[in-house]
Backbone as JSON Lines, residues from 0, in Angstrom:
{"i":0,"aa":"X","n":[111.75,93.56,96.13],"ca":[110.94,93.73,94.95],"c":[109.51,93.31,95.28]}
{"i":1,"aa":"X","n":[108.49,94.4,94.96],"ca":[106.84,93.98,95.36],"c":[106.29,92.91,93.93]}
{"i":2,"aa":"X","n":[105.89,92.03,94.35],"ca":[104.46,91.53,93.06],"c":[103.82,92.01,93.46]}
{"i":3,"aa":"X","n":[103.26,92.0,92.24],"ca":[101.82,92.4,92.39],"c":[101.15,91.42,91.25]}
{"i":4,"aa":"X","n":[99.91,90.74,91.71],"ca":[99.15,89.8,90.78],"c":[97.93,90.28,90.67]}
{"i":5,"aa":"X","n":[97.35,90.72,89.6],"ca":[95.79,90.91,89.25],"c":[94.88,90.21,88.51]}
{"i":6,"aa":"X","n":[93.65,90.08,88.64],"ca":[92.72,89.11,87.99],"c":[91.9,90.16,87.08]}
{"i":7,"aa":"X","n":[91.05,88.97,86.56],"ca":[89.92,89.54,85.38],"c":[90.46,91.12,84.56]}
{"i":8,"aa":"X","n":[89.76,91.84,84.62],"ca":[89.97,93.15,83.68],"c":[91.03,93.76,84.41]}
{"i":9,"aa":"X","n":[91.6,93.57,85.77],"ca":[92.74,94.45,86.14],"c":[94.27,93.57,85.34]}
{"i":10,"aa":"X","n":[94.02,92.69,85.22],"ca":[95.36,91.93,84.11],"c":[95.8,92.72,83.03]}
{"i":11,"aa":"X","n":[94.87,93.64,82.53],"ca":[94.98,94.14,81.33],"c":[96.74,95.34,81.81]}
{"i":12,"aa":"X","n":[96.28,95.4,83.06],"ca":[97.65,96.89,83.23],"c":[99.05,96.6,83.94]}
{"i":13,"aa":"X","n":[99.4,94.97,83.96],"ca":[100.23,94.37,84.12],"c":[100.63,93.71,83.21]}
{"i":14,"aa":"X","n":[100.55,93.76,81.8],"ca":[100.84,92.84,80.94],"c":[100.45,91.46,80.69]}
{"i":15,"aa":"X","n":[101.13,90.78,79.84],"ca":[101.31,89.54,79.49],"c":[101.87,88.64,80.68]}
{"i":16,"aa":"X","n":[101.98,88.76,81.74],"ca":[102.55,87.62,82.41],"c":[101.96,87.45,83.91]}
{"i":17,"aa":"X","n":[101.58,86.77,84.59],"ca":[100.95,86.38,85.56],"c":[101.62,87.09,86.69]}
{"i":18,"aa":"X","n":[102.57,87.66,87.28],"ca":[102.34,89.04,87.45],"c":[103.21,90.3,87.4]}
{"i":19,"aa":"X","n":[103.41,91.22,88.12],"ca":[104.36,92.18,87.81],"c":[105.34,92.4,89.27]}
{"i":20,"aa":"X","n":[106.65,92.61,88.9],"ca":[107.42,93.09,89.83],"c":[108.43,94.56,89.7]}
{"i":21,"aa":"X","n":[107.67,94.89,91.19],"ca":[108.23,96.71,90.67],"c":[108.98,96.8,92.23]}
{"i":22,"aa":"X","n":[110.1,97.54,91.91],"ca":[111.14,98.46,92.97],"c":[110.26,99.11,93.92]}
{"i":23,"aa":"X","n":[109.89,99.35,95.02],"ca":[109.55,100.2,95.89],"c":[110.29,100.27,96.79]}
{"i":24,"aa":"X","n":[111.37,101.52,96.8],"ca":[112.01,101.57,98.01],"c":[112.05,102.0,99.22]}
{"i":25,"aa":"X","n":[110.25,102.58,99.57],"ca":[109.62,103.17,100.94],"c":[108.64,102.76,100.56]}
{"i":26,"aa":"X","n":[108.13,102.31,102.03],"ca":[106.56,102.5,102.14],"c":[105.59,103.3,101.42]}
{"i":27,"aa":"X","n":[104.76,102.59,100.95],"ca":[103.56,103.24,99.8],"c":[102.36,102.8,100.18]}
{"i":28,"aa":"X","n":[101.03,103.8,99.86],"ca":[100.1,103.04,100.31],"c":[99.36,102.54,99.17]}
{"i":29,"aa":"X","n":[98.44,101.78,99.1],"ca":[97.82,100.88,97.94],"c":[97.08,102.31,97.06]}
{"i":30,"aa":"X","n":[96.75,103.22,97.39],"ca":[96.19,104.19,96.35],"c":[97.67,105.03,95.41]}
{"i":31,"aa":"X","n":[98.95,104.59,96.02],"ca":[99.71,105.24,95.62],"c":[100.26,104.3,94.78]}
{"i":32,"aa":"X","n":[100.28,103.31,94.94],"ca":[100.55,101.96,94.1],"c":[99.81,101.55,92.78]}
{"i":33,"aa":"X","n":[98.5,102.31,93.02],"ca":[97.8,102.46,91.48],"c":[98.1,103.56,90.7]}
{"i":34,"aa":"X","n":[98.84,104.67,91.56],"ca":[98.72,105.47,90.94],"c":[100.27,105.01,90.24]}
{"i":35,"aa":"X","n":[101.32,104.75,90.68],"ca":[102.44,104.56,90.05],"c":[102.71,103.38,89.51]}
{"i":36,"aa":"X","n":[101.63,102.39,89.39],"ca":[101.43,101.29,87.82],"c":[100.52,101.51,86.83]}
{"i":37,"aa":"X","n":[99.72,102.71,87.32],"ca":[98.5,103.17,86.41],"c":[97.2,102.65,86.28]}
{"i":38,"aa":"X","n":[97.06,101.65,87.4],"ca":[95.62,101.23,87.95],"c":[94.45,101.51,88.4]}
{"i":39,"aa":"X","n":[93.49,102.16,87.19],"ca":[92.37,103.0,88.06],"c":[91.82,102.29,89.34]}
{"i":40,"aa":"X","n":[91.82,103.3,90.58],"ca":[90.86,102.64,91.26],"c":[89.7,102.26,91.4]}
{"i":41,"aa":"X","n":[89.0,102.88,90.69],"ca":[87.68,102.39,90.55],"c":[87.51,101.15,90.2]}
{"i":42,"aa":"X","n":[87.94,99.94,89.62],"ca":[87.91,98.93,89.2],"c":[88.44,97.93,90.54]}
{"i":43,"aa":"X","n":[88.79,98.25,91.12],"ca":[89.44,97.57,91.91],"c":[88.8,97.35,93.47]}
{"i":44,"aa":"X","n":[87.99,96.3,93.79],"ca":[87.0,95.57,95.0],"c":[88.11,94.99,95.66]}
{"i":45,"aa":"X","n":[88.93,94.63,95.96],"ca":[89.47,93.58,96.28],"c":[91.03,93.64,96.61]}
{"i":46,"aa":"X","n":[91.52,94.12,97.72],"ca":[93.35,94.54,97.51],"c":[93.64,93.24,98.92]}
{"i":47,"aa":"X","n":[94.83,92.41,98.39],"ca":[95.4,91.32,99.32],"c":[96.54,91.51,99.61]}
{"i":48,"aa":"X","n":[97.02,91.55,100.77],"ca":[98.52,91.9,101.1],"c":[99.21,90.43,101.76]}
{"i":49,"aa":"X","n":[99.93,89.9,100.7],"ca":[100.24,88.49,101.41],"c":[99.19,87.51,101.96]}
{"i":50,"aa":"X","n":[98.18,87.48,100.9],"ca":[97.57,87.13,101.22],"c":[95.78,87.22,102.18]}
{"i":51,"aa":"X","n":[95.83,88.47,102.87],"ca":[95.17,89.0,103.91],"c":[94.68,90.28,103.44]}
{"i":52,"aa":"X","n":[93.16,90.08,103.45],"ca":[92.73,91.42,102.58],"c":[92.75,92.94,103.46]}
{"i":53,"aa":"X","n":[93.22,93.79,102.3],"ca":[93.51,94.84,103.2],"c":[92.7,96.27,102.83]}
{"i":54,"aa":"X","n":[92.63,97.66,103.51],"ca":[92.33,98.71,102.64],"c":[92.85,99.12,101.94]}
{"i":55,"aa":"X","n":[92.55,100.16,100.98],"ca":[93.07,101.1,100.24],"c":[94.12,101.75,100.77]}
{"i":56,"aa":"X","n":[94.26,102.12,101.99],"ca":[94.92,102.98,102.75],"c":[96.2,102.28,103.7]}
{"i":57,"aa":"X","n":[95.95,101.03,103.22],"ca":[97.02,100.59,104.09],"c":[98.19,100.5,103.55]}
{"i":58,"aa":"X","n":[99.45,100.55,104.28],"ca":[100.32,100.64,103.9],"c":[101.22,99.59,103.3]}
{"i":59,"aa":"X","n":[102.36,99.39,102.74],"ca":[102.55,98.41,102.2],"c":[104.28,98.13,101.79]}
{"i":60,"aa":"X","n":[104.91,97.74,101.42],"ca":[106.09,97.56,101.48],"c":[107.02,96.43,100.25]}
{"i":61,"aa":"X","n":[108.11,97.17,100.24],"ca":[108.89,96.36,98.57],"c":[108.9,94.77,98.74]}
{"i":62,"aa":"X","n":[108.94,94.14,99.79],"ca":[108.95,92.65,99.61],"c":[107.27,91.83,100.15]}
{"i":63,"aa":"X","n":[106.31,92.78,100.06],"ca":[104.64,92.57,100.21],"c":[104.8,91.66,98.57]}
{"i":64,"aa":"X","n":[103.6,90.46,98.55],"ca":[102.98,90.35,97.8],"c":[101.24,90.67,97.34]}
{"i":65,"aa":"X","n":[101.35,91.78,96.37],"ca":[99.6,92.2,96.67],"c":[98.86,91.37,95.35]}
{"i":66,"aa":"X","n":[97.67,91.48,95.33],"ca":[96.86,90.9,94.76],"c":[95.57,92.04,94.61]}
{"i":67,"aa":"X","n":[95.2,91.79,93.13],"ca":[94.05,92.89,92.66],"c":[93.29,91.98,92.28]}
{"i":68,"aa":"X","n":[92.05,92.65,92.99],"ca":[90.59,91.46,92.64],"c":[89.62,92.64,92.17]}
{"i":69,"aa":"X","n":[89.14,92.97,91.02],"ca":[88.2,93.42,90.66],"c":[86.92,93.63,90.8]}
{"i":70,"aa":"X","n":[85.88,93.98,90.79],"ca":[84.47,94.04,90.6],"c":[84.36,92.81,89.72]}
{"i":71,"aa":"X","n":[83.14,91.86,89.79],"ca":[82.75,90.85,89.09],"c":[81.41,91.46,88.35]}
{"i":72,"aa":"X","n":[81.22,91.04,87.57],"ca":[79.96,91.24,86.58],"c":[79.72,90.52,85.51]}
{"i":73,"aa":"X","n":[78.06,90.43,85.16],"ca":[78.0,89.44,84.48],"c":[76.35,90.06,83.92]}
{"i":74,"aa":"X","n":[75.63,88.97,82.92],"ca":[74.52,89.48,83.33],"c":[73.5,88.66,82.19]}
């Protein structure tokens, strides 16, 4: 089972709970992973795979823990 934990405005598409756990039973890559929790990419600066920041393109796996770090803004 993958977590996945997101911060600031990406929290909003994981719910209520600090974070989400979803079935992946093949390899997926992180653009395919937004697409099948519904995570625009555009919002998203920041992808951690166990910790270790990774690309968009990298690949990824059902017992990975990822992490979504957003764009920061302020002003």
């Amino acid at each position: 089972m993958m977590k996945i934990k997101a911060y600031g405005i990406l929290k909003q598409y994981i719910g209520d709970k600090d974070y989400l756990k979803i079935d992946v039973p093949e390899p997926i890559t992180i653009v395919e992973l937004f697409s099948k929790v519904g995570i625009p990419e555009k919002y998203v600066f920041v992808v951690e795979k166990n910790g270790k920041a990774i690309t968009k393109d990298s690949v990824i796996n059902d017992n990975d823990e990822i992490s979504l770090i957003p764009f920061i803004s302020g002003g």
